[in-house]
BAZAFI-740195 format. One record per residue (C-alpha): x, y, z. Coordinates in steps of 0.001 Angstrom, whole numbers, plus 500000, padded with zeros to 6 digits. Layout:
# residues N
XYZ;...
END
This chain:
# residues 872
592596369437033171;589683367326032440;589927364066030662;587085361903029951;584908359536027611;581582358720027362;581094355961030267;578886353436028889;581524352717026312;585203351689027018;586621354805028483;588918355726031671;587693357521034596;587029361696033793;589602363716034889;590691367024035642;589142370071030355;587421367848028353;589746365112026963;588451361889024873;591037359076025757;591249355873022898;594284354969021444;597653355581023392;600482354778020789;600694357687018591;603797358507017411;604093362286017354;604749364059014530;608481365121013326;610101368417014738;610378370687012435;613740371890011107;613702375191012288;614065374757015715;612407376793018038;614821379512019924;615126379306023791;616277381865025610;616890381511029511;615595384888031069;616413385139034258;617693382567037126;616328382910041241;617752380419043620;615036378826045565;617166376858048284;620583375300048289;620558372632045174;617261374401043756;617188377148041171;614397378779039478;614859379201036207;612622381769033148;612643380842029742;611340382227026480;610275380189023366;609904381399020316;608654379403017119;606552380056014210;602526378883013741;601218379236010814;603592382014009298;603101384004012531;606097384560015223;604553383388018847;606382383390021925;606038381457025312;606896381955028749;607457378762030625;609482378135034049;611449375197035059;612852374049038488;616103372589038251;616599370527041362;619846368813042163;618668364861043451;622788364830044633;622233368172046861;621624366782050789;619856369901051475;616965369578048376;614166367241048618;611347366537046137;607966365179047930;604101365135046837;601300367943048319;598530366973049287;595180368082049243;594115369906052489;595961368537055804;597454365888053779;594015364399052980;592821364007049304;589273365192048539;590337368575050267;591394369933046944;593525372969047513;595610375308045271;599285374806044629;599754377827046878;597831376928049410;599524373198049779;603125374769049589;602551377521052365;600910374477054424;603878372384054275;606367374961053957;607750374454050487;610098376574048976;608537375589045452;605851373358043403;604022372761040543;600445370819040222;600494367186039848;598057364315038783;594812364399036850;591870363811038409;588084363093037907;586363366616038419;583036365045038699;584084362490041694;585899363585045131;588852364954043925;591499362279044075;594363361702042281;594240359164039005;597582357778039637;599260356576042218;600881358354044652;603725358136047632;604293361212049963;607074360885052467;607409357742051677;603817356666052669;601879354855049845;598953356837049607;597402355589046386;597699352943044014;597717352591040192;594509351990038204;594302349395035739;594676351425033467;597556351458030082;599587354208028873;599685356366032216;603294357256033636;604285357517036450;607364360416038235;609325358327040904;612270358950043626;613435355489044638;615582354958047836;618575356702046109;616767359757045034;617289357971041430;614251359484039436;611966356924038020;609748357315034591;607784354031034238;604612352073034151;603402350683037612;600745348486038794;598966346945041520;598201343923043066;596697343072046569;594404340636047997;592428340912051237;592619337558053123;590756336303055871;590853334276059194;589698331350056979;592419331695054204;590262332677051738;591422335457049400;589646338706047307;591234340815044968;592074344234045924;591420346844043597;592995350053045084;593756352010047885;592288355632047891;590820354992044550;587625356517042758;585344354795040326;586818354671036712;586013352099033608;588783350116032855;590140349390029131;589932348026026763;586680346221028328;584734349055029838;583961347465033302;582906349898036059;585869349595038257;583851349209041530;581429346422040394;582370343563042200;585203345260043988;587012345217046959;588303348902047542;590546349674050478;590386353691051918;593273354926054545;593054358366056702;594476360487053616;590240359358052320;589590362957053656;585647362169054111;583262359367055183;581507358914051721;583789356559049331;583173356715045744;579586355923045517;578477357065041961;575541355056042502;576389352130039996;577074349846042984;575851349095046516;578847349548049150;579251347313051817;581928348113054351;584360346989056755;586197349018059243;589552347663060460;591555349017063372;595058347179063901;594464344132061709;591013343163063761;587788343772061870;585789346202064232;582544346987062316;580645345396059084;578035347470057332;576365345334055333;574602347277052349;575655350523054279;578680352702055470;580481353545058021;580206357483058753;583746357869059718;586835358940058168;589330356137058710;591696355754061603;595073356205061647;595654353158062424;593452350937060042;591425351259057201;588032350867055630;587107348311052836;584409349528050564;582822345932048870;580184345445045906;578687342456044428;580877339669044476;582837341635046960;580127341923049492;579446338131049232;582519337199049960;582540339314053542;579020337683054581;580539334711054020;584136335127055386;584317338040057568;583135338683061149;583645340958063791;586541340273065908;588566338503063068;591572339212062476;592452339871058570;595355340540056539;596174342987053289;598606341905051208;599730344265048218;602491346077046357;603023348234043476;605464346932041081;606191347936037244;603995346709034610;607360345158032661;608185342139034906;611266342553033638;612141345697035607;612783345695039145;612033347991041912;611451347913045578;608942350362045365;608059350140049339;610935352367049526;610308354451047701;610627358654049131;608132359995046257;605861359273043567;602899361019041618;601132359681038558;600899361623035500;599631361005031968;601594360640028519;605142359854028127;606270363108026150;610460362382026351;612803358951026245;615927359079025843;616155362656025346;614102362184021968;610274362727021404;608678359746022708;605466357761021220;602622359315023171;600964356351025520;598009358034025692;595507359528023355;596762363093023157;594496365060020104;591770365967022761;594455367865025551;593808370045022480;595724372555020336;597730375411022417;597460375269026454;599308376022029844;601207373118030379;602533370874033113;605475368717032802;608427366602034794;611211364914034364;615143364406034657;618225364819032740;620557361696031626;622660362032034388;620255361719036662;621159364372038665;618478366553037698;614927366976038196;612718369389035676;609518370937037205;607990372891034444;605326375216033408;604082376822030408;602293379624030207;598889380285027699;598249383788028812;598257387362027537;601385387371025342;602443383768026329;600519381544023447;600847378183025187;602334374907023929;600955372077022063;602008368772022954;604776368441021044;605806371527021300;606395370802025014;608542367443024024;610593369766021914;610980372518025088;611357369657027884;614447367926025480;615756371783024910;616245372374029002;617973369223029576;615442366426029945;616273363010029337;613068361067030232;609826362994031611;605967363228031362;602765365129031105;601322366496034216;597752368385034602;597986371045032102;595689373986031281;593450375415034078;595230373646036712;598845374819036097;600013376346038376;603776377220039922;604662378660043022;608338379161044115;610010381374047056;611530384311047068;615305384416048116;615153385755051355;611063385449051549;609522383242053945;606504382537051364;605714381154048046;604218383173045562;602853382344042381;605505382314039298;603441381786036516;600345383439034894;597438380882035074;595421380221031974;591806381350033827;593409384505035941;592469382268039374;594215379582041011;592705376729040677;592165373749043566;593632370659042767;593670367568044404;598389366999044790;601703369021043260;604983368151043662;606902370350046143;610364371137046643;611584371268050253;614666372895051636;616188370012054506;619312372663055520;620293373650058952;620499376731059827;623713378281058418;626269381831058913;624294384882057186;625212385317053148;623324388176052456;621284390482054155;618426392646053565;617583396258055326;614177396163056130;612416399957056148;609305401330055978;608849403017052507;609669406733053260;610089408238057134;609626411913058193;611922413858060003;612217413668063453;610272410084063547;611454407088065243;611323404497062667;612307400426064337;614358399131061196;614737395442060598;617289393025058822;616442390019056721;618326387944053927;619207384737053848;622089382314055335;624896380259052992;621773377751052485;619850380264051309;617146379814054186;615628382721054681;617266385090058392;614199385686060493;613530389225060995;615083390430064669;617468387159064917;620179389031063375;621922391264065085;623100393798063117;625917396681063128;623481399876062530;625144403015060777;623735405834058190;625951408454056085;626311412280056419;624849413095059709;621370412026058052;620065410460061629;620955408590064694;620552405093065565;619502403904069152;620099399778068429;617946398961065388;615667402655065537;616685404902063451;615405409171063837;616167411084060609;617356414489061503;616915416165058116;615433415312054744;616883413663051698;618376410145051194;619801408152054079;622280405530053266;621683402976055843;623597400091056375;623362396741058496;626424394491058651;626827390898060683;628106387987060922;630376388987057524;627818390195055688;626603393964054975;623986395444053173;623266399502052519;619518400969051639;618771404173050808;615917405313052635;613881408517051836;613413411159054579;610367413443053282;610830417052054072;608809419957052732;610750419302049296;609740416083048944;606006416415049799;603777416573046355;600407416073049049;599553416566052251;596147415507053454;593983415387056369;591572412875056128;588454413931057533;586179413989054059;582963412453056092;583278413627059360;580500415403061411;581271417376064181;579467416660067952;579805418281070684;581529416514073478;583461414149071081;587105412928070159;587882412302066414;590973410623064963;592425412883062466;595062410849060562;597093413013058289;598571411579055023;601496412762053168;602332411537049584;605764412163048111;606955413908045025;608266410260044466;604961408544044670;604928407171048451;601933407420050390;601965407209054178;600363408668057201;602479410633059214;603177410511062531;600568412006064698;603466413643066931;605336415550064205;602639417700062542;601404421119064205;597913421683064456;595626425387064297;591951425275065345;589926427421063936;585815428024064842;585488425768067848;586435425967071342;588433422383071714;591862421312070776;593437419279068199;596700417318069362;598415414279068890;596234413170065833;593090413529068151;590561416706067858;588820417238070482;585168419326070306;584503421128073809;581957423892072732;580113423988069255;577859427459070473;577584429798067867;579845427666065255;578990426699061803;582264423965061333;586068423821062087;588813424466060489;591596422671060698;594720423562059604;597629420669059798;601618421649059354;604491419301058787;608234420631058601;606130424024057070;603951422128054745;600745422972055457;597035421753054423;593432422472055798;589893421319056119;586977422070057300;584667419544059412;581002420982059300;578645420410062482;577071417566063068;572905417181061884;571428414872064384;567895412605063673;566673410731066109;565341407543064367;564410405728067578;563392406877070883;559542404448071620;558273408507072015;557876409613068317;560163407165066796;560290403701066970;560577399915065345;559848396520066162;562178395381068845;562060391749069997;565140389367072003;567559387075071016;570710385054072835;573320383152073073;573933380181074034;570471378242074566;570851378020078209;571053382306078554;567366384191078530;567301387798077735;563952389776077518;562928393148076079;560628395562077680;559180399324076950;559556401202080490;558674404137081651;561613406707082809;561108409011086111;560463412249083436;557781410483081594;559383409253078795;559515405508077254;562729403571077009;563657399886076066;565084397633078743;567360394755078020;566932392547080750;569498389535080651;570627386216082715;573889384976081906;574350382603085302;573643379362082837;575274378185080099;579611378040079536;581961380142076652;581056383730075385;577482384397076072;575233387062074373;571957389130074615;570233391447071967;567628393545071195;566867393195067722;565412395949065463;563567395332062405;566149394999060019;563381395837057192;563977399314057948;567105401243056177;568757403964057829;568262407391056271;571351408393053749;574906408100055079;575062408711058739;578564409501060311;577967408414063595;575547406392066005;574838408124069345;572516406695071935;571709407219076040;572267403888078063;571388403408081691;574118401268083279;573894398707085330;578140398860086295;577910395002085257;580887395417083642;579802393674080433;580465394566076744;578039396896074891;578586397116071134;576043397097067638;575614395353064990;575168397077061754;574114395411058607;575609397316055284;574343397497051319;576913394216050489;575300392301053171;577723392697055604;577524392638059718;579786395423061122;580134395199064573;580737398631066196;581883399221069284;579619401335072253;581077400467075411;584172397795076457;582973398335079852;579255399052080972;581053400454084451;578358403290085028;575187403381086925;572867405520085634;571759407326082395;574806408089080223;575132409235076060;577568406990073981;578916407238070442;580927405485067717;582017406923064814;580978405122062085;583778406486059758;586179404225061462;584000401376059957;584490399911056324;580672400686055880;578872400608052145;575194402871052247;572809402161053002;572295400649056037;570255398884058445;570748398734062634;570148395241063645;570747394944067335;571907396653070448;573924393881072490;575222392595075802;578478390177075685;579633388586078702;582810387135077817;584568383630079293;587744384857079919;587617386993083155;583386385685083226;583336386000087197;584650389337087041;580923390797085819;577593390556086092;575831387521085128;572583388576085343;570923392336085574;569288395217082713;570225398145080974;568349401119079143;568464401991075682;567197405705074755;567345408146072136;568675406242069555;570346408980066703;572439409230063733;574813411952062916;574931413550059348;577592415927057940;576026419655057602;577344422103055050;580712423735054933;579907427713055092;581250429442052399;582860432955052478;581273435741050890;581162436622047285;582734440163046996;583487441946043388;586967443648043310;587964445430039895;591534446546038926;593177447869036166;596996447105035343;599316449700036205;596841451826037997;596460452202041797;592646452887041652;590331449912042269;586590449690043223;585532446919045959;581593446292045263;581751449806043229;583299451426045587;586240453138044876;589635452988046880;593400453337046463;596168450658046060;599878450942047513;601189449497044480;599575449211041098;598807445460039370;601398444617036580;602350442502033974;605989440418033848;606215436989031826;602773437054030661;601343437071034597;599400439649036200;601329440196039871;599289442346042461;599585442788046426;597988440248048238;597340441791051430;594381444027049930;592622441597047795;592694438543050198;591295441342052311;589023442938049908;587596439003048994;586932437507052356;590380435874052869;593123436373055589;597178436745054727;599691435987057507;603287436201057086;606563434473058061;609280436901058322;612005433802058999;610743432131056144;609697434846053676;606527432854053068;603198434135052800;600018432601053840;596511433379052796;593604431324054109;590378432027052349;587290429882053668;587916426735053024;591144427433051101;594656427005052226;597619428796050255;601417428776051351;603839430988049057;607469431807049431;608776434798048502;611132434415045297;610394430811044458;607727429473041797;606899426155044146;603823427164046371;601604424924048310;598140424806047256;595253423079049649;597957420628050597;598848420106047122;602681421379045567;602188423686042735;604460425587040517;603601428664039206;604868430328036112;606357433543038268;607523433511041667;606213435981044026;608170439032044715;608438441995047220;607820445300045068;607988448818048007;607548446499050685;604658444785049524;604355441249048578;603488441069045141;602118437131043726;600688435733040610;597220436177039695;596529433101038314;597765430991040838;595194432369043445;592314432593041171;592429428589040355;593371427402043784;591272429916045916;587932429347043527;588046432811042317;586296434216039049;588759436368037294;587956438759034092;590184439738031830;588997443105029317;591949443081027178;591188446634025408;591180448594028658;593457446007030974;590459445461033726;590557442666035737;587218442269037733;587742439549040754;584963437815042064;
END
């Protein structure tokens, strides 16, 4: 959130959505008698002595019904195993804003919530003060109304007023105010003053960078001091460093500055003397020992009643996300809380949230950063890894500058519960490495693999060799892990034929060369919704139209003479799909013959040299030489020949093929393509250059997350430091013939005309006649007729299974498996159902018309007056 006031009148700093800050004892107004209804959702345990905790609110706004979603962690201050502590920033450092996600998985929290305001416009620090792990990190401004969330050395929670006071004193005994440590610029009230004019500003390592709150009002002078000695003065300057750990930076102005020309010197020694103590000096706390505190704004609860805001609180504005904390009467308790204003979730106003904080049980609490910034993470039991628990009012995360974490301190403990950990469905006959997690009687989440668990599954479903389980037939596997007292069973899904609804191979924009290897990946989606590829070792391949072989995921092309494309035709457990992968087109687009571009050098480091030249080959023909000199120079080193990246590539090539001559220096030949988005891809060519000689090399550019168009911008040599005297530092290659690879067409069978009457054996085949064994007929409104004669008579090809009693009809492009007596067929890879199953009627097999016309691409005629069918 954003709070801030005009600064030329009296106004506090601006901090994180627009908020005008004046008066700060409004008295909010009464709650209403209907009180709102809470309703507590759901509860998660986070860690031992912290529980996550979803509430509902419902109240009524202006005769309408609204409801809320807000989120509270309940931490128990008694539990030895729960600490609260503030985030940081980035690395502990403020000015390296970061989201409350981002802070949590960086210092391993198992929960957290955003914390202070801050001044959007400045570096990102915290308003307030603020102590992580005990460590003061920032001070208080001088500033009224603005609470402050404490642990003291107890873990008693603290929700009070605190202020500063410090003087920097020198060899000479003579004494300046300090204003703050890790502070930004701000006006204080009620007079308005900038807070840096005439200041004396102290800045610790957690400053994350070397400029320090110049706005520009005021001229820094600074002093950097390293164990109590004063080691550098800039006088009307700074001092580009960040601090050291072991000393600080003073940032003067005006009367500031004077007072170091005339006190200060190099080689002194000088002293800071401060503390932060409460603004009553009635009340009395050692707040050096303090383990935590974070500023916040507004007092919203005292004495588990609606407080008197202390801030101005009309401009936080009407209904937002909010951010609140605070602890019960007991003290026992801490509250972390969120509120959502998102989709169905309408937000709180501010007292709203007084009336929700007092409903979960606090007794004394304040306003945190509210609307944009809220944010709440928390762990899942059993999860190494926050996530985010609330919906954020913008749909991002946004980077604040602290948040309050909750950190687990337990020991390792004896496994509670434990999770099977399985990949979402296996196949039969795969060896799948299962894997155990949970969580011990601490609830810290059990490390996957440092369990070691009892493995068994139900019915004969598989066997287990340690932790790897091999399903032996299809259905539901009951596996279960048990150790150390605890057990846990999942059912795992073993896809058969039955439960395929899709099998797939993907090979959509694939262009066949001769000569080549092509991954083939095969995917397999369940009639439960699970997609996965399956293992290249369980599915049977058929190669049809090449000379080559498909195996093991892998097809290889040997021979593309007199072929138009391949057809490949993939089988799992007798489900089967096909495609077919057209020839390759290829275009040269650069060869320095016919085709060519501008081609200049590059490098890297400084210290390599690497030179382009066009060279003649022995038959006549030009050819680029990379000549390169990696002997100078440490780390990877690089050489390129650049192409004129002004140039696009035609359409949507599938692969990049060009001829190198080697130079067996052993170095690294890849390319660098640039896409549409802007993009480089780097594409592999060669690991190894370990030939002499010409040679032709390929990458298939499918393997590539490429967006079309695209542009080639270099051919390159990388000599890599590890294993560096091992190659070549210095010698040339050839680049050649340059080409990219388009998909052809997929031939189509021919179109044939086949006409048939029901109940009559006579049919014509392009008008001419010809005799059926069995005549076409009608049962349950579906035309049945044999298959064998019209696959034949269309172009198509029927095989059958006698074991199985399934038929098979392959038709171009088209892929159809039925089974004799039942209505489930497989389709191009797809599980259909027809209306009829298909039948044997005097030995022939007999199968629904309408099933092959819309899944073979057939054009089917229906003359109802004389019962023709025409088939095209």
């Amino acid at each position: 959130m954003i709070l801030q006031k005009n600064w030329r009148k009296l106004s506090c700093l601006v901090l994180a959505a627009s908020v005008f800050l004046s008066s700060w004892s409004i008295v909010p107004p009464a709650i209403a008698a209907d009180q709102p209804v809470l309703t507590k959702v759901s509860e998660e345990i986070l860690t031992s002595g912290a529980i996550l905790k979803r509430y509902t609110w419902e109240t009524v706004r202006s005769k309408k019904d609204v409801k809320v979603n807000a989120n509270v962690i309940e931490v128990d201050l008694s539990n030895p195993y729960v600490k609260l502590d503030v985030m940081t920033g980035t690395n502990n450092q403020f000015t390296k804003k970061q989201t409350v996600l981002g802070m949590a998985k960086e210092t391993k929290a198992v929960g957290g919530v955003n914390g202070d305001f801050y001044n959007t416009q400045a570096e990102g620090v915290p308003m307030g003060p603020q102590i992580s792990n005990g460590e003061l990190m920032a001070t208080p401004p001088y500033l009224p109304g603005f609470y402050t969330f404490a642990l003291d050395q107890n873990n008693k929670p603290v929700v009070d007023l605190f202020t500063f006071q410090g003087n920097i004193i020198a060899k000479d005994g003579a004494a300046y105010p300090l204003g703050g440590i890790n502070k930004t610029y701000y006006w204080s009230e009620p007079d308005g003053v900038h807070s840096h004019i005439d200041g004396m500003f102290m800045y610790t390592n957690a400053w994350g960078q070397e400029d320090r709150s110049n706005d520009g009002v005021t001229v820094p002078t600074e002093i950097l001091v390293e164990n109590g000695i004063i080691k550098q003065i800039a006088d009307n300057g700074i001092i580009r460093m960040i601090a050291p750990k072991d000393g600080y930076i003073l940032r003067a102005s005006g009367k500031a500055a004077d007072y170091v020309r005339t006190h200060l010197k190099v080689g002194d020694p000088l002293k800071a003397d401060y503390k932060v103590t409460a603004q009553d000096p009635n009340k009395s706390y050692d707040v050096s020992k303090f383990k935590m505190m974070i500023g916040g704004h507004t007092i919203l609860v005292d004495e588990g009643q609606p407080a008197a805001f202390s801030r101005e609180v009309a401009s936080l504005c009407c209904t937002r996300s909010r951010t609140a904390l605070g602890y019960s009467k007991d003290q026992r308790y801490a509250y972390i809380i969120t509120a959502d204003y998102s989709g169905e979730s309408k937000g709180l106003t501010m007292t709203e949230l007084q009336q929700f904080m007092i409903q979960v049980g606090v007794w004394k609490g304040l306003n945190l950063d509210g609307g944009g910034s809220t944010q709440m993470v928390a762990r899942p039991l059993g999860s190494f890894d926050p996530v985010l628990a609330n919906k954020t009012e913008t749909g991002i995360q946004r980077k604040v500058v602290n948040g309050v974490g909750v950190y687990s301190t337990a020991p390792q403990g004896q496994p509670k519960s434990l999770f099977v950990q399985t990949p979402s469905v296996v196949f039969i006959g795969e060896a799948a490495a299962l894997g155990t997690g949970g969580y011990d009687e601490f609830y810290n989440p059990i490390k996957s693999g440092t369990v070691q668990a009892q493995w068994s599954v139900a019915d004969g479903m598989g066997t287990f060799q340690d932790n790897v389980f091999t399903a032996s037939k299809a259905g539901t596997a009951k596996i279960t892990a048990a150790a150390g007292g605890a057990s846990y069973t999942a059912n795992l899904e073993v896809a058969g034929r039955n439960q395929i609804a899709s099998l797939k191979i993907m090979a959509d924009s694939m262009a066949l060369s001769e000569g080549e290897t092509y991954k083939i990946p095969v995917v397999a989606t369940t009639v439960s919704g699970k997609t996965r590829e399956v293992p290249p070792e369980l599915i049977q391949w058929e190669l049809l139209g090449v000379q080559g072989k498909a195996e093991n995921g892998k097809l290889t092309v040997n021979s593309l003479k007199d072929s138009k494309g391949a057809q490949l035709i993939a089988r799992y457990d007798g489900y089967s799909t096909t495609t077919t992968i057209p020839v390759g087109i290829d275009k040269v687009w650069y060869d320095l013959d016919t085709n060519a571009v501008m081609t200049l050098s590059d490098h890297k480091p400084d210290e390599v040299t690497a030179a382009v030249y066009i060279k003649p080959s022995e038959t006549g023909n030009k050819y680029l030489e990379l000549k390169y000199d990696f002997t100078r120079g440490t780390g990877n080193k690089w050489a390129f020949a650049t192409f004129d990246t002004g140039i696009l590539v035609e359409g949507q090539p599938q692969m990049l093929k060009l001829r190198v001559n080697g130079d067996e220096s052993l170095n690294w030949l890849r390319a660098e393509i640039i896409d549409n988005k802007g993009e480089t891809i780097r594409v592999d060519l060669a690991r190894n250059v370990n030939w002499k000689g010409w040679k032709q090399l390929s990458a298939d550019l499918t393997e590539y997350n490429i967006t079309y168009p695209i542009r080639l911008k270099s051919v390159y040599l990388v000599n890599e430091e590890i294993g560096q005297d091992e190659r070549a530092a210095q010698g040339s290659i050839g680049i050649d013939d340059i080409t990219f690879t388009y998909r052809g067409s997929v031939q189509q069978p021919s179109l044939n005309t086949v006409g048939l009457t029901v109940d009559k054996k006579s049919v014509t085949v392009n008008g001419k006649a010809m005799t059926l064994e069995e005549a076409p007929y009608i049962t349950e409104g579906n035309t049945l007729l044999p298959i064998r004669f019209v696959t034949d008579a269309l172009g198509g090809t029927v095989r059958w299974d006698d074991k199985e009693r399934k038929v098979t009809i392959i038709r171009g492009t088209k892929l159809i498996d039925l089974w004799i007596d039942q209505k489930d067929l497989v389709a191009n890879g797809q599980r259909v159902t027809a209306e009829v199953a298909p039948v044997i009627k005097s030995n022939l097999t007999m199968v629904p018309l309408r099933i092959l016309s819309e899944n073979l691409g057939w054009k089917v005629t229906w003359d109802a007056k004389t019962r023709q069918i025409t088939l095209q």
